[in-house]
C-alpha positions as CSV (number, residue, x, y, z in Angstrom):
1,X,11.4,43.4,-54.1
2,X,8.3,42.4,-55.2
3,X,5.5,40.6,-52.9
4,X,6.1,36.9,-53.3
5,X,9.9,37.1,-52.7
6,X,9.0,39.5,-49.3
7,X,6.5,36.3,-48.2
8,X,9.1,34.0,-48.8
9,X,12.0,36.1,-46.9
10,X,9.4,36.3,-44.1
11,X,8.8,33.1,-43.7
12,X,12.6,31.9,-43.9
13,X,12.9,34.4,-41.0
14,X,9.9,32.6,-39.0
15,X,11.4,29.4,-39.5
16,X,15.2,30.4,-38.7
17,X,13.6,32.1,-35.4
18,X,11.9,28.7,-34.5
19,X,14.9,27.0,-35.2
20,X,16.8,29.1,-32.4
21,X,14.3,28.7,-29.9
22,X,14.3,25.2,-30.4
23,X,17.8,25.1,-30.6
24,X,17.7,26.9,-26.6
25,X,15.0,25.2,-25.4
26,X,16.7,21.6,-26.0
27,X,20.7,22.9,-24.4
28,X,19.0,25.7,-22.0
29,X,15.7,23.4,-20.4
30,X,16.0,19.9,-22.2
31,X,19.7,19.1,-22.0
32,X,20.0,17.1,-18.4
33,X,16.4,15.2,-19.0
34,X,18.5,13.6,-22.6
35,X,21.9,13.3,-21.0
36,X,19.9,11.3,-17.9
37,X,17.6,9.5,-20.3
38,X,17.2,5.8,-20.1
39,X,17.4,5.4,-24.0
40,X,20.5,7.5,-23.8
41,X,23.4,4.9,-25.0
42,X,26.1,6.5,-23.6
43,X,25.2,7.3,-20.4
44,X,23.6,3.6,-20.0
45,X,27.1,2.3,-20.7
46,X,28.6,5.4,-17.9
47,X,26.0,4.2,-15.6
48,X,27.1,0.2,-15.9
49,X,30.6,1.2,-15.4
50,X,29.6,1.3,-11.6
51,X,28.0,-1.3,-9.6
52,X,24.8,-0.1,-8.2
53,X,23.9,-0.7,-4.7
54,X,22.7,-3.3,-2.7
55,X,18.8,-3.3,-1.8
56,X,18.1,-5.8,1.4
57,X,16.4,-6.7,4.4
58,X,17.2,-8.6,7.8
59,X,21.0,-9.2,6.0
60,X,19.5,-10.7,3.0
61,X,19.9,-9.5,-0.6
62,X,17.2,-8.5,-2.7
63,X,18.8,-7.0,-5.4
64,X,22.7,-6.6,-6.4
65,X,24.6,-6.0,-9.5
66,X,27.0,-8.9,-10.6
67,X,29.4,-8.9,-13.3
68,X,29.9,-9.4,-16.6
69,X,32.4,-9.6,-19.4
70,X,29.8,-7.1,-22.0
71,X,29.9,-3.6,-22.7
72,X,27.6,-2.7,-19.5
73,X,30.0,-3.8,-16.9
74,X,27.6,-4.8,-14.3
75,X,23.9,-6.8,-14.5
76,X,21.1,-6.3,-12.1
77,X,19.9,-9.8,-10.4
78,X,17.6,-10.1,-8.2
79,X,18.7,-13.3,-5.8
80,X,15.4,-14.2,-3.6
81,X,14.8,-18.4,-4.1
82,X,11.0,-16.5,-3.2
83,X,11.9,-13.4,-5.7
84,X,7.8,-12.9,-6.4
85,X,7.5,-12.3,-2.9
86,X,9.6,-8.9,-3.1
87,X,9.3,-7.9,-6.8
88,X,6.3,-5.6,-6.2
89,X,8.3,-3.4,-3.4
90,X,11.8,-3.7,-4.7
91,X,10.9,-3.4,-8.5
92,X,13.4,-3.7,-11.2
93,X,15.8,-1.8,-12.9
94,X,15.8,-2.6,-16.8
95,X,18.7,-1.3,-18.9
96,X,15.7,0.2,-21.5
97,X,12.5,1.6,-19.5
98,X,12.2,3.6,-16.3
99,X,12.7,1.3,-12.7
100,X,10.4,0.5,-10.7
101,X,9.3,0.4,-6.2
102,X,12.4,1.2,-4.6
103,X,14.8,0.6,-7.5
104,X,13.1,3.7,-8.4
105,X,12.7,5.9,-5.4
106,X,16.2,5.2,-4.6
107,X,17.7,5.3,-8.1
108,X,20.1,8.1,-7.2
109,X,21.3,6.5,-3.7
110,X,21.8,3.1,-5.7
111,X,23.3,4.3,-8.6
112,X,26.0,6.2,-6.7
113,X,25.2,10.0,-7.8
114,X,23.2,11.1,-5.2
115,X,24.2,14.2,-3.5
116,X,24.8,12.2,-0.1
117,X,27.7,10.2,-1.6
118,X,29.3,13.1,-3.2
119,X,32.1,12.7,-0.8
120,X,32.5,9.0,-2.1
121,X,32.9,10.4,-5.8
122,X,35.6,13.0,-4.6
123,X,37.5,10.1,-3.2
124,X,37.1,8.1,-6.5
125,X,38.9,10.9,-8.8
126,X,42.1,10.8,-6.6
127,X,42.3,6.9,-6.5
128,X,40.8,6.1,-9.8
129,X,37.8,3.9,-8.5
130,X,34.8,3.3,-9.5
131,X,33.0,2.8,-6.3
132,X,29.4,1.0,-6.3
133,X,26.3,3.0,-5.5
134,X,24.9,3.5,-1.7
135,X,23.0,0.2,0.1
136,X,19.3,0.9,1.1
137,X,18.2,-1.5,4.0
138,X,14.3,-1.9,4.1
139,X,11.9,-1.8,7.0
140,X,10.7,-5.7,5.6
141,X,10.7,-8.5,7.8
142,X,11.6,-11.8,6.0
143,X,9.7,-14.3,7.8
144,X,6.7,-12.0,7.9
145,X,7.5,-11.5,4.5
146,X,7.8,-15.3,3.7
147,X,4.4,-15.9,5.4
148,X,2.4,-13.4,3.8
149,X,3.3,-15.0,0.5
150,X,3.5,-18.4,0.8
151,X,-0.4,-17.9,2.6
152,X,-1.4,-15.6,0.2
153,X,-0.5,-18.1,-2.6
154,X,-1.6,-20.9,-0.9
155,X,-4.8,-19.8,-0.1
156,X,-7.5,-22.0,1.2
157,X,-10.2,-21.1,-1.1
158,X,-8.1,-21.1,-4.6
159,X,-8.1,-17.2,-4.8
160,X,-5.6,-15.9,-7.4
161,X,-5.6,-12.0,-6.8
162,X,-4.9,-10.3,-3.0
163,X,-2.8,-8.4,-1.0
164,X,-1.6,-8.0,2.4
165,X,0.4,-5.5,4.3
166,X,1.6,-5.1,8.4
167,X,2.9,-2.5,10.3
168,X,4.7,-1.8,13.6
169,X,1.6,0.3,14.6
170,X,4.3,2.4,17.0
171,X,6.9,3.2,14.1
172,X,4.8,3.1,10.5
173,X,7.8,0.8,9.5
174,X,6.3,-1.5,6.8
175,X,7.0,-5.3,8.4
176,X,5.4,-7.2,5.2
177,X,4.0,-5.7,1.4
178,X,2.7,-8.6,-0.9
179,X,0.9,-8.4,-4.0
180,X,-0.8,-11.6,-5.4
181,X,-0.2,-12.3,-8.5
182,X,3.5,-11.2,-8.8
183,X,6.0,-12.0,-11.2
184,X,9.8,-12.7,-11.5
185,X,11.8,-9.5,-11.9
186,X,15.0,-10.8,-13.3
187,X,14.3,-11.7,-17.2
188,X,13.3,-7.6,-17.0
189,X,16.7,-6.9,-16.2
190,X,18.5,-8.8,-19.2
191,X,20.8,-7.2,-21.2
192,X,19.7,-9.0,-24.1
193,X,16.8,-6.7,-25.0
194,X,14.3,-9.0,-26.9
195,X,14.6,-11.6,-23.9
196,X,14.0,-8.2,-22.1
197,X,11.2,-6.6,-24.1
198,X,9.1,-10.5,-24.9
199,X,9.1,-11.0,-20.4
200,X,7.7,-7.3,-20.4
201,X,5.1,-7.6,-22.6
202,X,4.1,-10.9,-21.5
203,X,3.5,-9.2,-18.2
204,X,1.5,-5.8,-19.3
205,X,-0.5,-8.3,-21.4
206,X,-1.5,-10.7,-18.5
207,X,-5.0,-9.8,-17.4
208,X,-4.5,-10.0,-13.8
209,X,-2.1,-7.3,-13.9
210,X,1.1,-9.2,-12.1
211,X,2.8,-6.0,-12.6
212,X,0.2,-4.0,-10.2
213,X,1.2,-3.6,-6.3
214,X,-2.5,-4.2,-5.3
215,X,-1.4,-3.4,-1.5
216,X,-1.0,0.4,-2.4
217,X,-2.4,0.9,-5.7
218,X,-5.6,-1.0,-6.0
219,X,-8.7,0.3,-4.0
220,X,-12.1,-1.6,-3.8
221,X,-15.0,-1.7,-1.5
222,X,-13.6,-2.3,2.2
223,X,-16.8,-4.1,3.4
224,X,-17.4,-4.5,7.2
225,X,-14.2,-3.4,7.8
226,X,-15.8,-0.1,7.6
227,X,-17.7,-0.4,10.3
228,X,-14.6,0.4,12.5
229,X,-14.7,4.3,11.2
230,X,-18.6,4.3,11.9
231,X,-18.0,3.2,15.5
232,X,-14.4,5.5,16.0
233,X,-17.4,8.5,14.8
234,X,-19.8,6.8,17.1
235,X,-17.8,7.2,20.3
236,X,-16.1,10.8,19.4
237,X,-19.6,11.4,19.1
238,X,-21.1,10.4,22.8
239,X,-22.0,6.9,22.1
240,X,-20.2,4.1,24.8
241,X,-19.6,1.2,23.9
242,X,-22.2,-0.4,25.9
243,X,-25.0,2.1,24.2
244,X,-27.7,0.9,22.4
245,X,-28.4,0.7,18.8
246,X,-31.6,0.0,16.9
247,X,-30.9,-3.1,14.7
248,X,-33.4,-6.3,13.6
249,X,-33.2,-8.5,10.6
250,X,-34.1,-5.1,8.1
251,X,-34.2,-1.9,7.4
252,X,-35.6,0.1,4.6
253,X,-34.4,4.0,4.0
254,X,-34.3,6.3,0.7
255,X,-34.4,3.2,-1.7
256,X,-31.9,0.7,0.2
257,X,-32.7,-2.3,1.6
258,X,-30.2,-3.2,4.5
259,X,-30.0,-7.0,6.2
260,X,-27.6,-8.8,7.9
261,X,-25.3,-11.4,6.8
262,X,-27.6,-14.3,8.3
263,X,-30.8,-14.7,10.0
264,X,-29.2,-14.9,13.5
265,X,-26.7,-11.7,13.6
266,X,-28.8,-9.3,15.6
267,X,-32.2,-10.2,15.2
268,X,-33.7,-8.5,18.0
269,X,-35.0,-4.5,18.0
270,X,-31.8,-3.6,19.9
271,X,-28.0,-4.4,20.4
272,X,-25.4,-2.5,21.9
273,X,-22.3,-0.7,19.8
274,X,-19.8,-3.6,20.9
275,X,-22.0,-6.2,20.0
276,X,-22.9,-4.7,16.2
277,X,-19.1,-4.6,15.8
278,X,-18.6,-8.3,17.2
279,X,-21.5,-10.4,15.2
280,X,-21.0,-7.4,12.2
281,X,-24.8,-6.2,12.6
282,X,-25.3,-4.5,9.0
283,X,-28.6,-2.8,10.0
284,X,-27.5,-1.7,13.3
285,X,-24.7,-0.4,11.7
286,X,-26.6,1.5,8.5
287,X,-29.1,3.0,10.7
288,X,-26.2,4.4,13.3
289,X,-24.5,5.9,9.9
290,X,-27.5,7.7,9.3
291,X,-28.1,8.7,12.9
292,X,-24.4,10.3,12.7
293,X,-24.9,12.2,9.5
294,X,-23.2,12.3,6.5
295,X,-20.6,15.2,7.7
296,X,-19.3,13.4,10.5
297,X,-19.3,10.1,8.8
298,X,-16.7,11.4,6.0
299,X,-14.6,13.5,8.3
300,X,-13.9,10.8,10.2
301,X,-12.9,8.8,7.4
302,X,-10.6,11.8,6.3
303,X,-8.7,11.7,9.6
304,X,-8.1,8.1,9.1
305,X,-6.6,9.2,6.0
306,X,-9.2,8.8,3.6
307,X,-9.3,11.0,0.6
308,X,-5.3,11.7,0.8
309,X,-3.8,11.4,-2.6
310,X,-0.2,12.3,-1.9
311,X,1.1,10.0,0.4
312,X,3.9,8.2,-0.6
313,X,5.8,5.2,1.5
314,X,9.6,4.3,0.7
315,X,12.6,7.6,2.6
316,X,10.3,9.4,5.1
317,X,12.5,12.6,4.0
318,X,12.2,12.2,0.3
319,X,9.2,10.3,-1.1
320,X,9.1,7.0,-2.4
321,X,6.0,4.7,-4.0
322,X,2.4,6.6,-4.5
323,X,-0.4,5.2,-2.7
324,X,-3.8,5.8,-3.9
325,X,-5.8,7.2,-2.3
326,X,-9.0,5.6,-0.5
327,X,-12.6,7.7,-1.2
328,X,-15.7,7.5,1.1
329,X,-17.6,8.5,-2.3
330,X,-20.7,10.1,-3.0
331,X,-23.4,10.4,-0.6
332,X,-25.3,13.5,-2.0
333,X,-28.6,14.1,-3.8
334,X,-28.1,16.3,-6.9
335,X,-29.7,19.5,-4.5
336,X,-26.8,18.6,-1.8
337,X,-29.0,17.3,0.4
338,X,-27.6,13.9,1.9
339,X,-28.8,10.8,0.2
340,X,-29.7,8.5,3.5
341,X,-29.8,5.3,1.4
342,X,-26.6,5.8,-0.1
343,X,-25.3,6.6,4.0
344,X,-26.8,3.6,4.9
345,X,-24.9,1.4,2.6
346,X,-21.3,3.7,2.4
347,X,-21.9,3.1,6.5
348,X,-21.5,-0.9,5.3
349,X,-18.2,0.2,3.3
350,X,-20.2,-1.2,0.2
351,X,-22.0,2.1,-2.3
352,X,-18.8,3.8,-3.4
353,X,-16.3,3.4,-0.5
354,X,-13.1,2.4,-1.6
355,X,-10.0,1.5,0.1
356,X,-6.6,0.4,-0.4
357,X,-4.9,-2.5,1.9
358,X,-2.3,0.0,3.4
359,X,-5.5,1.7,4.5
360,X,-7.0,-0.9,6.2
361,X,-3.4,-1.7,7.9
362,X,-3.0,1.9,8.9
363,X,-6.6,2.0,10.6
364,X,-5.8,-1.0,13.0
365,X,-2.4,0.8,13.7
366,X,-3.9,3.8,14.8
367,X,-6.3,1.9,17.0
368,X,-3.3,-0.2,18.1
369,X,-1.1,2.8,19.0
370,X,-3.9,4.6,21.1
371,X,-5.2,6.8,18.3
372,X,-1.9,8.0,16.6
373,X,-1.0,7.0,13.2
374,X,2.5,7.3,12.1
375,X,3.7,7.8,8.8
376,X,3.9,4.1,6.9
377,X,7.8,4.0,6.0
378,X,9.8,1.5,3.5
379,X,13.2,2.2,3.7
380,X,15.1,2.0,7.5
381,X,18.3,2.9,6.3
382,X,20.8,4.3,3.2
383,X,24.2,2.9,3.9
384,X,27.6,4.2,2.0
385,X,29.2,2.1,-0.1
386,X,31.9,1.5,2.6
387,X,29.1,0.8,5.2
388,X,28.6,4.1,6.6
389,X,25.0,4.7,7.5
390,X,23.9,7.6,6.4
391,X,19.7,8.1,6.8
392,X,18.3,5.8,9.2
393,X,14.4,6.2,9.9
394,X,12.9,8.8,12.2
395,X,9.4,7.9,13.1
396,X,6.9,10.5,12.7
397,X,3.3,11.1,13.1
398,X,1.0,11.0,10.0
399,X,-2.4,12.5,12.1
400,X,-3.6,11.7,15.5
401,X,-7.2,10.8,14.0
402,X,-8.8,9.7,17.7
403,X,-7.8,10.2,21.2
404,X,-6.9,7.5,23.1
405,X,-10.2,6.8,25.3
406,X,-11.9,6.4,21.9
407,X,-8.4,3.6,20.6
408,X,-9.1,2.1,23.8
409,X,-12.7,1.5,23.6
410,X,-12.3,0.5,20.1
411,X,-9.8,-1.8,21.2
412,X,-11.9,-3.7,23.4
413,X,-14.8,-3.8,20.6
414,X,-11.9,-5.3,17.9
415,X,-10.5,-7.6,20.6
416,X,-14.0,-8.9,21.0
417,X,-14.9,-9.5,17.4
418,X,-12.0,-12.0,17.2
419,X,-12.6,-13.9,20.6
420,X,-16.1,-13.6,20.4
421,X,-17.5,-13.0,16.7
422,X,-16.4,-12.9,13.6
423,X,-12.6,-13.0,13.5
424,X,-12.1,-16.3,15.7
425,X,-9.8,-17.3,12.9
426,X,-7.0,-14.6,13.8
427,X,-6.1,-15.3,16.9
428,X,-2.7,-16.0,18.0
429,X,-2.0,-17.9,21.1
430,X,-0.1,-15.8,23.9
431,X,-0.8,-12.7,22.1
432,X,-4.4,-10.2,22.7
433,X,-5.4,-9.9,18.5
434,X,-8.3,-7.3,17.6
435,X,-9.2,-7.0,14.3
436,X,-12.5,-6.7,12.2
437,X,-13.8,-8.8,9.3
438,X,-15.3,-7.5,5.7
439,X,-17.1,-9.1,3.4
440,X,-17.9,-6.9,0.2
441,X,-20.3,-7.5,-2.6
442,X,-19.0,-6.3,-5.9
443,X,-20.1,-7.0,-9.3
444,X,-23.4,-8.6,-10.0
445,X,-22.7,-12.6,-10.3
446,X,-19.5,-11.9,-8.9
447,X,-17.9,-13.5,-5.8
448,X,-17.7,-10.9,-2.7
449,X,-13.9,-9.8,-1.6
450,X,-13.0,-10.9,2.1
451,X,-11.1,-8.4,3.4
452,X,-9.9,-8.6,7.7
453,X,-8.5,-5.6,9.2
454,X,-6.3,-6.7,12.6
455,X,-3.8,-5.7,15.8
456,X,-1.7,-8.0,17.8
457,X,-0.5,-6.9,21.5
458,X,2.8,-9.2,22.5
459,X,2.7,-10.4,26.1
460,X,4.1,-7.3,28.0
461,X,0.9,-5.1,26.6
462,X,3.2,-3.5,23.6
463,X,1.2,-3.5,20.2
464,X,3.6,-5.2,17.8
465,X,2.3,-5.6,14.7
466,X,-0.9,-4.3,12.7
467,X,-2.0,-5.2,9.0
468,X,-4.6,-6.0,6.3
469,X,-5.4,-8.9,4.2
470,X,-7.6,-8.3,1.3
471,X,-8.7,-11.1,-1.2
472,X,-10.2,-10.9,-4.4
473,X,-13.1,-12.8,-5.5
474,X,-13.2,-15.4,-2.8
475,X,-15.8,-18.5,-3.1
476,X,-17.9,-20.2,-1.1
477,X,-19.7,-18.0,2.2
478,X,-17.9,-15.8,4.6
479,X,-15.1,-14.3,2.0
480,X,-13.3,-13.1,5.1
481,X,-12.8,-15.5,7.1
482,X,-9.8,-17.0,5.2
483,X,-8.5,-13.3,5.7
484,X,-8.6,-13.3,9.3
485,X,-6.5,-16.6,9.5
486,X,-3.5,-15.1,6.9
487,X,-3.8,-11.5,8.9
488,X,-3.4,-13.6,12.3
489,X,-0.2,-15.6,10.5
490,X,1.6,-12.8,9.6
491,X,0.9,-10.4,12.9
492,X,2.5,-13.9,14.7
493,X,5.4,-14.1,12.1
494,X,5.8,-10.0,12.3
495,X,6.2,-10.6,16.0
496,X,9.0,-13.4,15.9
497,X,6.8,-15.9,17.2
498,X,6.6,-17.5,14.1
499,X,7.2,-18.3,10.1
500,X,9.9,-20.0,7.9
C-alpha cells in the first residue's frame, strides 16, 4: 500500500472513531437533555396532553391551564385582572423557550412528573387518566400584593422603574414581590408562535427591561439605608445608643468631601448615635465608619447577608429564583491598606455599595425579629392534584447576624427615625413602624434613587411585616420620602389592616 492510500485509510479510521464517540456521547450523556428539550416537538405535544398545575395565593389563581380543541391539549393563562402585578414572581411558561419565576422552579411539581407525584402517575396507568400536574400555593398576600403595585405605579413623583418587597420578619415568607415596570405574561404563552415570538421581542427590546425582577436581581447603591449596618457594627462594637459621635456640617478625609443632606441635620461638633440615625447625619456617620475600620465595617455587612451569591427564594428544600447578591465593594488602596475616603463614603452606602431590595427587606427583618434572619421563602405549599398537601413551609434561620440587645437598640433608633426624623411618612396608625430612609446619588446629572428600609409591630408587640421600597430616578428633593409612604402602605396592607 503505498503512502497516500495509508493517509487516507487513517484518516477514514479518525473520522469513523469520532463518529462513535459522538454517536455515545449524544444516547449515553445527551439523550434525556433532547428528549426534555423545549424545542423537542414530541414531547411538547406529551407534555400538553396533561394539564399543568395550578399556581395561587390566598385562593386566587395566578396561573392555570385551560383547554383547547389544538394539538397541545391544554394553554397556559394567566387570569389576574392586575396580571403585571404577579408576572415577575410567577413567570410564564411558553410552549418554545425555557419558563420563567416559579413556573420555572416548580416546572416538575406543575407539570405532574416530579418524583413526589409518582404515586399519582401509578394510579393514572391503571385507570387511564391523565391527571393535571401538582398545585403550588405561594407565600403572597394579595392585598399587600395589590397595594405594592397599584402604589408603585401610581407613584407620586412620576417614577417609572422600582421595586418593593415585605416579609413576615418571624417566618422569611415573602408577603409582597413587585417589579416596576412589568409586563403581561399571557401573549408569551400563545400557541400561535409569531403572536408568541413578536410580545417576546417587544419585551427584551424595551429599554427599561419589563422582563427584569428588579426586587431580586437588580442592585444599586442603598444610600442612607446603610447607615443601619454602620450603627448594628457600632453597638456590637461598644457604642450605646446614647454615645456621642463627632459630626458638623463637613468633613474632609483621603480625598472625600462628606456633608449632610441640608444645612440643619447635625450642625453642631457632636450628636449622639440615635440622633445621626434619626436626622440621617452623613458626616457623623462617615467619620464613625472610619472610626470602626474597614474590617468590621464589611463583616458586618456579610452577616447581614452581603456578599452571598447563592441564595435563592421560591421551596426552602429545593431552590427556586437567584438573588443577586449585594457587595460592600472596594475600600482598599492598591498596597491593601484601607482607603479612609472611600470608608467614609461606602459608610454613606454611596462609593460601590450595592444592594438588592430583598436585602434591604431582610435587614429590617432581622432587626424586627430580634436579630435573627430567616430564610426569605416563596412557595408555602405543593398540593396533589387531588388536594393532598404535600410540602408545606418549615421556617428556618438564614444567620443570626446580631444579638438581640443590639435588634433592640436598633429598634428604638429605627422607631425614632420615623416618629421623629426622616421617615414620618411611614407610619401607620395603631401600629409602632421603624424604618430608615436613603437617598442615593448615582450618575452625574442623574436623579438620586429614594430607597426606605422599614418594620411594623401590630398592637400585641408581634413584628408583622418588614420590607423595602426602592425607586429609581426620583425627582424633585428627598427621593425617599415617597418610599417611606409606599413601605408604610404595604407593612399596613401585609398586616390586614388595610388595601383593596
Amino acid at each position: 500500500m503505498n503512502a497516500p492510500l495509508r493517509k487516507a485509510g487513517v484518516v477514514i479510521l479518525v473520522l469513523f472513531g469520532l463518529l462513535f464517540v459522538n454517536l455515545n456521547y449524544v444516547q449515553a450523556y445527551k439523550a434525556d437533555a433532547y428528549r426534555t428539550s423545549d424545542y423537542n416537538g414530541r414531547v411538547q405535544v406529551a407534555e400538553y396532553q396533561r394539564a399543568r398545575g395550578v399556581i395561587q395565593a390566598d385562593g386566587q389563581p395566578l396561573a392555570q391551564s385551560k383547554p383547547t380543541d389544538g394539538t397541545l391539549k391544554y394553554q397556559r393563562i394567566y387570569p389576574s385582572k392586575q396580571v403585571e402585578a404577579w408576572a415577575p414572581v410567577v413567570g410564564y411558561k411558553p410552549v418554545n423557550g425555557a419558563a420563567t419565576g416559579i413556573e420555572r422552579s416548580e416546572n416538575e411539581f406543575l407539570a405532574g412528573t416530579s418524583d413526589t407525584l409518582f404515586a399519582d402517575r401509578i394510579s393514572d396507568m391503571f385507570t387511564g387518566d391523565k391527571t393535571g400536574g401538582g398545585n403550588v400555593v405561594l407565600s403572597l398576600k394579595t392585598k399587600a400584593q395589590a397595594v405594592a403595585y397599584r402604589e408603585l405605579v401610581n407613584n407620586e413623583r412620576g417614577v417609572g422603574k422600582g421595586a418593593a418587597i415585605a416579609i413576615d420578619p418571624r417566618t422569611g415568607a415573602i408577603q409582597a414581590m413587585v417589579t416596576m415596570p412589568s409586563f403581561d405574561p399571557n401573549p408569551l404563552t400563545s400557541h400561535d408562535k409569531k403572536t408568541a415570538a413578536a410580545a417576546y421581542d417587544k419585551l427584551i427590546k424595551d429599554k427599561d427591561q419589563p422582563l427584569l425582577n428588579r426586587g431580586l436581581n437588580e442592585t444599586e447603591p442603598p444610600g442612607s439605608t446603610f447607615k443601619t449596618i454602620i450603627s448594628a457594627a457600632a453597638l456590637q462594637n461598644g457604642y450605646d445608643v446614647n454615645s456621642e459621635l463627632p459630626a458638623g456640617s463637613e468633613y474632609r478625609i483621603g480625598g472625600a468631601v462628606i456633608r449632610n443632606a441640608e444645612d440643619e441635620v447635625c450642625p453642631g461638633a457632636k450628636t449622639t448615635l440615635k440622633d445621626a440615625l434619626t436626622t440621617s447625619c452623613n458626616t457623623a456617620f462617615a467619620q464613625l465608619g472610619v472610626k470602626l475600620g474597614a474590617d468590621k465595617v464589611k463583616q458586618m455587612a456579610q452577616a447581614f447577608g452581603f456578599e452571598q451569591d447563592d441564595l435563592t427564594v421560591g421551596n426552602l428544600e429545593d431552590g427556586g429564583l437567584p438573588v443577586a447578591a449585594s457587595h460592600t465593594g472596594k475600600i482598599q488602596n492598591p498596597d491593601g491598606s484601607t482607603d479612609v475616603g472611600a470608608l467614609a463614603q461606602s459608610s454613606l452606602g454611596q462609593r460601590d455599595v450595592r444592594m438588592t431590595a430583598l436585602q434591604g427587606a431582610l435587614i429590617a427583618a432581622t432587626v424586627a425579629n430580634g436579630g435573627k434572619q430567616m430564610r426569605p421563602y416563596l412557595v408555602q405549599q405543593l398540593v396533589s392534584p387531588g388536594l393532598r398537601p404535600l410540602y408545606t413551609a418549615n421556617p428556618k434561620t438564614l444567620r443570626t447576624p446580631i444579638d438581640s440587645d443590639v435588634a433592640g437598640k436598633l429598634q428604638e433608633m429605627m422607631v425614632s427615625v420615623v416618629e421623629n426624623g426622616t421617615g414620618r411618612r411611614a407610619q401607620i396608625d395603631g401600629m409602632r413602624v421603624g424604618g430608615k430612609t436613603g437617598t442615593a446619588q448615582n450618575a452625574e446629572g442623574a436623579d438620586p434613587h429614594g430607597w426606605f428600609i422599614g418594620f411594623a409591630f401590630n398592637s400585641k408587640g408581634e413584628p408583622v411585616s418588614a420590607a423595602c421600597v426602592m425607586l429609581e430616578n426620583v425627582p424633585g428633593g428627598h427621593a425617599s420620602a415617597e418610599a417611606a409612604r409606599i413601605t408604610g402602605l404595604i407593612m399596613k396592607a401585609a398586616a390586614g389592616q388595610g388595601g383593596d
